[in-house]
KEPADREN-372316 format. One record per atom (N, C-alpha, C): z, x, y. Coordinates in steps of 0.05 Angstrom, whole numbers, padded with zeros to 5 digits, always signed. Each point is the difference from the previous one (the first is absolute). Example, Ala and Ser with C-alpha at 12.3 -4.5 7.8 and 13.67 -1.06 7.14 Angstrom:
BEGIN
+00156+00264-00114;+00000-00018+00024;+00000+00018+00024;-00014-00007+00021;+00001+00016+00024;+00014-00015+00022;
This chain:
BEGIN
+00143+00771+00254;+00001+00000-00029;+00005-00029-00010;+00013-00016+00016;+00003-00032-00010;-00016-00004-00002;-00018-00005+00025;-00027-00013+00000;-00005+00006-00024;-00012+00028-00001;-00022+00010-00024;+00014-00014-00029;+00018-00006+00002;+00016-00013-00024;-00008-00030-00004;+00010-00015+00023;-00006-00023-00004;-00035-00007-00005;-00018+00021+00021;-00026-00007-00006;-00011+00005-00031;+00018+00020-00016;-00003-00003-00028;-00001-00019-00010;+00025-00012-00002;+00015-00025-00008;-00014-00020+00004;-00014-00006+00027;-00017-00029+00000;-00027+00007-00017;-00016+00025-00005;-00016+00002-00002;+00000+00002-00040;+00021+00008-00006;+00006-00002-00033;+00009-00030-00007;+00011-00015+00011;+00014-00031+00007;-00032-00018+00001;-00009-00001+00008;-00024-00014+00006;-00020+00017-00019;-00008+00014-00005;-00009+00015-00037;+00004-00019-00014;+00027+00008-00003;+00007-00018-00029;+00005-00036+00004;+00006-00015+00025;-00005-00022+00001;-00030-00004-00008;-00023+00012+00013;-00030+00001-00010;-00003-00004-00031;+00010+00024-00014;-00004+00004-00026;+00014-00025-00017;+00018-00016+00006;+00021-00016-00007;-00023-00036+00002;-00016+00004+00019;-00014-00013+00003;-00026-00006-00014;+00003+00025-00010;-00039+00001-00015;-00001-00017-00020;+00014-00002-00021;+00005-00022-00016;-00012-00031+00010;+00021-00010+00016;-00016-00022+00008;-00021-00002+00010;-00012+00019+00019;-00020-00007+00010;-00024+00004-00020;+00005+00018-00008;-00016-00004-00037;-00001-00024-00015;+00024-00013-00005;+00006-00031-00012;-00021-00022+00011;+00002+00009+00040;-00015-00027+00008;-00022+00005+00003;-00017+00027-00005;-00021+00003-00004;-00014-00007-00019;+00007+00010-00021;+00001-00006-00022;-00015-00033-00014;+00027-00013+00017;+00005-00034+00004;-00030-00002+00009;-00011+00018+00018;-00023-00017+00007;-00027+00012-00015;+00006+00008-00018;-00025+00015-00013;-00013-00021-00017;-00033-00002+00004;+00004-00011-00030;-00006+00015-00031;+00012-00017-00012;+00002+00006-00027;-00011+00024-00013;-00028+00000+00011;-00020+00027-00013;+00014+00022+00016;+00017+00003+00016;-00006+00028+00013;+00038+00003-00001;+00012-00008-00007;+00035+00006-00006;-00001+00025-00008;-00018+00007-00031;-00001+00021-00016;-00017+00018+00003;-00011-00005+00025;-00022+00036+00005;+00012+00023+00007;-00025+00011-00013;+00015+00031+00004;-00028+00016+00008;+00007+00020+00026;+00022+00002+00009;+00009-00035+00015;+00034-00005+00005;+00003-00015+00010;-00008-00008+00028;-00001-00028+00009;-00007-00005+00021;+00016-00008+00014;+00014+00005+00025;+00016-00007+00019;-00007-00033+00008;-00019-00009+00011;-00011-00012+00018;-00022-00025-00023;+00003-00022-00007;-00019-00013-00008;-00021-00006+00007;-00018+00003-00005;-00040-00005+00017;+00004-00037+00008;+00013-00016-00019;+00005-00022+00015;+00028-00007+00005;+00014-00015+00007;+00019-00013+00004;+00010-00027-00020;+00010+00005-00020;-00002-00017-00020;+00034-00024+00002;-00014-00013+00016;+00030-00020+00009;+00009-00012-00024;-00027-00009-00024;+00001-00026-00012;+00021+00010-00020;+00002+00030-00008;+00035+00006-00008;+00005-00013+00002;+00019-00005+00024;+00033-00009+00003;-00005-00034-00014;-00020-00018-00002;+00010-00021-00009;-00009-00004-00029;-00016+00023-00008;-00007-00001-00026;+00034+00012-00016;+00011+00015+00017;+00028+00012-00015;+00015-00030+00008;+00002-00018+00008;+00017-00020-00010;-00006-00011-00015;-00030-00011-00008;-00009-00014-00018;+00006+00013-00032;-00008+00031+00004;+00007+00015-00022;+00023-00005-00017;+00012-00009+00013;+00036-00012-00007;+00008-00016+00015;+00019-00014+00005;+00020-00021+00009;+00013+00024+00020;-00014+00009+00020;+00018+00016+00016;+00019-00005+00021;-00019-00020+00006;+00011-00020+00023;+00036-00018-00016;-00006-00002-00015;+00031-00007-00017;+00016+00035-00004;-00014+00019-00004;+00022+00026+00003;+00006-00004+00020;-00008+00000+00020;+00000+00006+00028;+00026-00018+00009;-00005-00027-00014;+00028-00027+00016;+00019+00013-00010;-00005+00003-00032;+00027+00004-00021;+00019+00025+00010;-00010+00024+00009;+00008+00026+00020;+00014-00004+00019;-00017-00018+00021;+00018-00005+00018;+00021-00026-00004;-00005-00017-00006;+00025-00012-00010;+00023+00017-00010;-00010+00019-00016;+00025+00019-00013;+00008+00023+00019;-00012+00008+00016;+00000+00013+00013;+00021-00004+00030;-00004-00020+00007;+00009-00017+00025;+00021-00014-00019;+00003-00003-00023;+00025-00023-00003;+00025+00023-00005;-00004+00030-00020;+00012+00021-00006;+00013+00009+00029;-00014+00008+00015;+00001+00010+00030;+00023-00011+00016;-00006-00027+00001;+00026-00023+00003;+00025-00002-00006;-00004+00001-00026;+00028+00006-00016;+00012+00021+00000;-00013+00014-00006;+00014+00034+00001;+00008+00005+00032;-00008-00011+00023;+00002+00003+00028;+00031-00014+00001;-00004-00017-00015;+00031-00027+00007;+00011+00018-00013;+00013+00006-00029;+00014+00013-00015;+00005+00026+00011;-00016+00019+00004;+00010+00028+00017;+00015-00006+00018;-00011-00018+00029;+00026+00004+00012;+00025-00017-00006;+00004-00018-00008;+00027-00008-00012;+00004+00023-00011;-00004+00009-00024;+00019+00031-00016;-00001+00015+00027;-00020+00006+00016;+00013+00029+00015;+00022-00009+00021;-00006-00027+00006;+00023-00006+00019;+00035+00000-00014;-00003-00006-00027;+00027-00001-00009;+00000+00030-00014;-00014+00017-00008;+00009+00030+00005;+00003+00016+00023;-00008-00008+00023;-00001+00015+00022;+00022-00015+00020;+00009-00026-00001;+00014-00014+00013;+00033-00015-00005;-00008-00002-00027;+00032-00003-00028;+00014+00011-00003;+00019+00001+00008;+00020+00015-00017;+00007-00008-00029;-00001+00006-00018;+00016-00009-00030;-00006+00034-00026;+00020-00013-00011;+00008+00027-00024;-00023-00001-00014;-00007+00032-00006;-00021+00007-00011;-00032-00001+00012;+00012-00007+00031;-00035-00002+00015;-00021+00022+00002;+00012+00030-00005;-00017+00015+00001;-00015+00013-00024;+00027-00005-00028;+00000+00000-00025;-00030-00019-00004;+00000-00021+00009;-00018-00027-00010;-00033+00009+00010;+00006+00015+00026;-00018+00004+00011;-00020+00022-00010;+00012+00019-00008;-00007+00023-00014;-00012-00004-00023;+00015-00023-00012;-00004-00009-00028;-00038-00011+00009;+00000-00020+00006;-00023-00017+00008;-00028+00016+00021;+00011+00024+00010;-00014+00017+00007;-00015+00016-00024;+00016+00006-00017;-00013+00025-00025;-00014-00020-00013;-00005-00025-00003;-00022-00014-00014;-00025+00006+00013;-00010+00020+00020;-00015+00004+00008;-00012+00026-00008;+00015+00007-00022;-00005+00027-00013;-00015-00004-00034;+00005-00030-00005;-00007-00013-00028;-00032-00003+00002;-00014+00010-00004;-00029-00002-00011;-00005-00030-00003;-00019-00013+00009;+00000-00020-00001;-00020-00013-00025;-00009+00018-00016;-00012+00001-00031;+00018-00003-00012;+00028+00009+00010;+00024-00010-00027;+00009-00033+00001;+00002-00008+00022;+00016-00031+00000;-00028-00014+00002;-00028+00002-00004;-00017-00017-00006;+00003-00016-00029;+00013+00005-00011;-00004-00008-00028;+00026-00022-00005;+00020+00020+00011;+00026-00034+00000;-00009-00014+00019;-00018+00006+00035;+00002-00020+00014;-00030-00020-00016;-00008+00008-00011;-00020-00019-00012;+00007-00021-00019;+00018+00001-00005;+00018-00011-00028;+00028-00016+00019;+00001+00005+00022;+00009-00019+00015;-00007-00024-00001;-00028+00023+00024;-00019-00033+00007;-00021-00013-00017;+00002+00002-00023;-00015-00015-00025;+00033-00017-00015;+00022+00016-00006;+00015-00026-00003;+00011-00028+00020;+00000+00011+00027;+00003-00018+00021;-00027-00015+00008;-00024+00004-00013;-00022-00022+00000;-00013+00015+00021;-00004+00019+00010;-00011+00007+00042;-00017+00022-00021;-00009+00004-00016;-00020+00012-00003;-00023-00005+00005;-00016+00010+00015;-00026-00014+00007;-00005-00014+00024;+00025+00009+00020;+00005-00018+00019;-00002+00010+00023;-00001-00021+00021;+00010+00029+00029;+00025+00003+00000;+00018-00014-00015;+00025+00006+00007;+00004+00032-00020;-00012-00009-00018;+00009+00027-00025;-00008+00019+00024;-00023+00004+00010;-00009+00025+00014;+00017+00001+00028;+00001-00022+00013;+00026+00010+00023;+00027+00008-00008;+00011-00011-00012;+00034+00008-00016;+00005+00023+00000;-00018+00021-00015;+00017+00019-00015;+00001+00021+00032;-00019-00001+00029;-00005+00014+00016;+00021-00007+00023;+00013-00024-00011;+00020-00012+00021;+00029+00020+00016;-00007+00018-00030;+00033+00003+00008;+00007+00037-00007;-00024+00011+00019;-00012+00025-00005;+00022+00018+00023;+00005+00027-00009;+00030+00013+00021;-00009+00018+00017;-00030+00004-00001;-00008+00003+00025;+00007-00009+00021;-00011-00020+00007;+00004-00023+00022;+00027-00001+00014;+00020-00003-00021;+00030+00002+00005;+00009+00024+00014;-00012+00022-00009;+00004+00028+00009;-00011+00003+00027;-00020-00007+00003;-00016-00010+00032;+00005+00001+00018;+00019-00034-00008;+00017-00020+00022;+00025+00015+00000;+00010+00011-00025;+00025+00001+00016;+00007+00033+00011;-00023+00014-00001;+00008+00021+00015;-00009-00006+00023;-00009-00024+00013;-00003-00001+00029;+00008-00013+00007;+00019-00020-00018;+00026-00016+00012;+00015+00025+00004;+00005+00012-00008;+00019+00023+00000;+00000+00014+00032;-00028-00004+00021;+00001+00014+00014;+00009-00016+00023;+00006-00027-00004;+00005-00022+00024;+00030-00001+00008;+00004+00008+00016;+00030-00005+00014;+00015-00032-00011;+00015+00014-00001;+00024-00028-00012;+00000-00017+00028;+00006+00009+00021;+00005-00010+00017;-00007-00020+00000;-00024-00011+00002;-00016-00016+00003;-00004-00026-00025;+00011+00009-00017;+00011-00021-00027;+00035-00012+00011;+00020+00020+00018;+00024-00018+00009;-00006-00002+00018;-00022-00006+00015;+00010-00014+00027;-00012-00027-00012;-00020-00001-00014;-00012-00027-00008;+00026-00019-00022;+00012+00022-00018;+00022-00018-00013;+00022-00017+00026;+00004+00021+00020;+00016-00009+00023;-00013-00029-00001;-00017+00002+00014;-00016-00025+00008;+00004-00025-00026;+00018+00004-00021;-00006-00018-00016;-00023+00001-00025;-00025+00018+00001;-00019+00005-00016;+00010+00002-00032;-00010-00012-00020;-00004+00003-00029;-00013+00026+00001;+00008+00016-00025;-00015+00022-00015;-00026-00009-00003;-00012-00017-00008;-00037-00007-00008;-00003-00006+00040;+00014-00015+00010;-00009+00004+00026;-00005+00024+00017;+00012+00021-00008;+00003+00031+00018;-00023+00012-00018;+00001-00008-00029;-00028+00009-00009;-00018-00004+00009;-00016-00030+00001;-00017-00009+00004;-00012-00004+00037;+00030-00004+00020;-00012+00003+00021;+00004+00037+00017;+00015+00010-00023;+00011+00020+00018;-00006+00028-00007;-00005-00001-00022;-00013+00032-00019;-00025-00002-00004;-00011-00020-00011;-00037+00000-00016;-00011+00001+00023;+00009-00005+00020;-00022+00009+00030;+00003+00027+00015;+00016+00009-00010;-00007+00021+00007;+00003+00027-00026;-00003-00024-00024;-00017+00022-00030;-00027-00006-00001;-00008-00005+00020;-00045+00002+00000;-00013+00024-00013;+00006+00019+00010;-00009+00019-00006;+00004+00002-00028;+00024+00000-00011;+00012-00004-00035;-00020-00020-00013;+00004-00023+00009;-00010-00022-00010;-00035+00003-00007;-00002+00005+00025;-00041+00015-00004;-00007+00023-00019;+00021+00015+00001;-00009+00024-00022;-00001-00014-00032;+00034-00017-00001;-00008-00012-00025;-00012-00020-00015;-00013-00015+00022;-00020-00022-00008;-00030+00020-00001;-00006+00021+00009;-00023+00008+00002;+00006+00018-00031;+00018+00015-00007;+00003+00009-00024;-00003-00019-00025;+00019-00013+00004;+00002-00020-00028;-00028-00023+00001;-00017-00004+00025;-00020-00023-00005;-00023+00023-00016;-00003+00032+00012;-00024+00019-00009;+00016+00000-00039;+00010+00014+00004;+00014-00005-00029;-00006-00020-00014;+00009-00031+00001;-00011-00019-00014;-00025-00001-00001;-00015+00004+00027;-00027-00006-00004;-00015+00020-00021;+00009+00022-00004;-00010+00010-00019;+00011+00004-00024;+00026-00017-00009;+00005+00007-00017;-00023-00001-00023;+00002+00016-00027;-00010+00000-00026;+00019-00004-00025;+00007+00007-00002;+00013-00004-00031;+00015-00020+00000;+00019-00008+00013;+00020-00025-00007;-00026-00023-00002;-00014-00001+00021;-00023-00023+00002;-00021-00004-00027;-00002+00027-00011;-00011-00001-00025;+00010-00008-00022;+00030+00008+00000;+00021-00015-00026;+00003-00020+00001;+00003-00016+00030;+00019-00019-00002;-00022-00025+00000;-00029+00006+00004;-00023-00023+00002;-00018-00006-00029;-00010-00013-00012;-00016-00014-00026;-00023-00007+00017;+00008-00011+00015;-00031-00022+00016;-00010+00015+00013;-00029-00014+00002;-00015+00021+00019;+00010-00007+00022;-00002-00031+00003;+00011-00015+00032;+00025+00015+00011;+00014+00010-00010;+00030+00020+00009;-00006+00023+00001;-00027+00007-00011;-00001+00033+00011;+00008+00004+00031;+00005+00028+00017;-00004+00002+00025;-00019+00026-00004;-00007+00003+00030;-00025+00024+00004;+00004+00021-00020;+00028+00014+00009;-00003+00032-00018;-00011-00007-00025;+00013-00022-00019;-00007-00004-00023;-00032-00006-00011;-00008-00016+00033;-00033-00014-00003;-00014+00020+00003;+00004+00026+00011;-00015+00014+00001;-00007+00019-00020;+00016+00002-00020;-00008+00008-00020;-00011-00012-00024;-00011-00026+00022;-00023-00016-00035;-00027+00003+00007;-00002+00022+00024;-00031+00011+00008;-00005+00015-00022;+00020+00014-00014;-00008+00014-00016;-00001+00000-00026;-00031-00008-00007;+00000-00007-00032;-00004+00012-00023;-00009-00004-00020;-00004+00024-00026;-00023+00009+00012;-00021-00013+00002;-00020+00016+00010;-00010+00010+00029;+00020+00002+00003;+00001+00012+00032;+00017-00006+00027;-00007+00004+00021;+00017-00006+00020;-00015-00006+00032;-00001-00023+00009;-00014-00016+00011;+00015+00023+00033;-00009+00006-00001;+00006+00019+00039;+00001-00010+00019;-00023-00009+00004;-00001-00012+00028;+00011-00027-00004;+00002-00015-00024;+00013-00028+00011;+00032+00009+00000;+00008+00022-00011;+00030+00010-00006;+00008+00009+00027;-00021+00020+00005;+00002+00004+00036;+00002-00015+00024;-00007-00027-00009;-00007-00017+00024;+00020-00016-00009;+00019-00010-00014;+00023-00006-00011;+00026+00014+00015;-00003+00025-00008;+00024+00020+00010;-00004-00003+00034;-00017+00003+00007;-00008+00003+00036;+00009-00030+00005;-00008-00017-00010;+00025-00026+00004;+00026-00002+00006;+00017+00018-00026;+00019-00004-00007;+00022+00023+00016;-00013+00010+00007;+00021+00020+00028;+00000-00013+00024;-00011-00025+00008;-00009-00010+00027;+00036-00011+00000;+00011-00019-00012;+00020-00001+00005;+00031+00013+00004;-00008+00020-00013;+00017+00026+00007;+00000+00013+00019;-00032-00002+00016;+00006+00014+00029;+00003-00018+00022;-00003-00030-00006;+00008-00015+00014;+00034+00001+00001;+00016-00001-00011;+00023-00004+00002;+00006+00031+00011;-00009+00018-00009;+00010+00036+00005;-00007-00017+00031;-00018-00006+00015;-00008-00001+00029;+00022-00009+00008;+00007-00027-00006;+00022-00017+00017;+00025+00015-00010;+00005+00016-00008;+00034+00011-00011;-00007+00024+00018;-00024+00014+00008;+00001+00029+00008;+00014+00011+00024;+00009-00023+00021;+00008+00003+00018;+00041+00010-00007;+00007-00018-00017;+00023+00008-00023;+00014+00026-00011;-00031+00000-00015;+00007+00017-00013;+00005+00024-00008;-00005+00016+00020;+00013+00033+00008;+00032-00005+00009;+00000-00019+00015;+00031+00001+00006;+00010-00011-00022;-00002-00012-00010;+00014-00013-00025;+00005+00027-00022;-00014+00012-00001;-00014+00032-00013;+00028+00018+00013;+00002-00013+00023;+00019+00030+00013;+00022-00007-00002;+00002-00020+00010;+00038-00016+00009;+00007-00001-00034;-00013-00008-00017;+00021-00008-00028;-00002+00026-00009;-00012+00025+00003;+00011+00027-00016;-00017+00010-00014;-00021-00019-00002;-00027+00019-00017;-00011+00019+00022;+00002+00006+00019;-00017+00010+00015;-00002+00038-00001;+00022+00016-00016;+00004+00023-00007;+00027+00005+00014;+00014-00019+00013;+00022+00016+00023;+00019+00008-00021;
């Protein structure tokens, strides 16, 4: 009866991974269609040619190649910060003693319950009186200091034996030293889940990137990709061959974190236990 169970299970599991897939492979088909045949009907799976000259006609189409820096710059600089800042907070919630630490914690946790359509409007009015409107800093800042991340790290600091923090104080070790040589190596698994979350996240953010930018030169992708679409229509295949771009770096980083990231998944408590 297992068996017959589990052979369900891979066989409904791999279904829906399939179906989860059709999308893109539609996208990069799509990408290679040309122009006359995006909109036939019935539709066509398969393009009669192979229409490469897409992908560089969608940069020319726009300054994509500038979404593309402006993204990852914000992307990779957000990622960074928010990586440094989580574990400092989770280390001094999970490792501190002081009054009110779980009070504080709780507190800075439920900001994760605030809709993030409500504080768009004061954090915009921040960073237009502090001059960072328009900036990468305006767009890295407000992602710096997100309680996810915190929540992360410190439920898998939570799972590390003390031990191993006093024998290193024995030895003379600083607190940032037991951090830095004695915990973050063996928070990999932590560390990979949340650089692979918070870099997919930035990379796709939309809305903050749309408030907080004027120039075209500061657009990033999510935002560029919606100037395919004009009053009089909506350009497909260069929109398609744009988007099929713009996931390449997201499964690059998912690759190098994947080895991570199930354990990181299990040991900090997301995992269902």
């Amino acid at each position: 009866m297992t068996t017959v169970v589990r052979g369900f299970s891979y066989v409904a599991l791999t279904t829906l991974a399939v179906l989860c897939l059709v999308p893109f492979v539609w996208m990069a088909l799509t990408a290679l269609k040309p122009e006359n045949e995006v909109m036939t009907n019935p539709p066509r799976w398969l393009p009669s040619v192979l229409a490469w000259w897409n992908f560089p006609r969608a940069f020319t189409f726009y300054p994509f190649d500038r979404f593309l820096w402006n993204t990852l710059v914000v992307a990779v600089g957000a990622t960074l910060l928010q990586t440094i800042v989580a574990i400092l907070a989770a280390y001094a919630f999970a490792r501190l003693r002081f009054p009110g630490r779980n009070v504080l914690f709780m507190a800075y946790l439920g900001t994760l319950m605030i809709p993030h359509q409500v504080t768009i409007v004061p954090l915009f009015l921040m960073m237009r009186s502090a001059n960072l409107a328009d900036t990468y800093w305006g767009l890295i800042l407000p992602s710096a200091f997100h309680a996810f991340g915190v929540f992360l790290m410190r439920q898998f600091l939570l799972t590390l034996p003390r031990e191993l923090e006093e024998s290193a104080y024995i030895d003379g070790a600083s607190r940032l030293r037991v951090l830095w040589q004695v915990l973050l190596p063996l928070s990999r698994p932590a560390l990979a889940t949340l650089v692979l979350f918070t870099f997919i996240r930035e990379w796709n953010a939309f809305l903050w990137p749309l408030i907080a930018t004027r120039s075209l030169e500061m657009r990033t992708v999510a935002v560029g990709l919606t100037l395919f679409t004009g009053q009089y229509g909506t350009e497909w295949h260069l929109l398609m061959a744009a988007a099929t771009v713009t996931i390449i770096p997201s499964l690059i980083v998912f690759t190098l974190c994947q080895r991570y990231y199930i354990e990181g998944i299990a040991l900090s408590g997301f995992g269902g236990r």
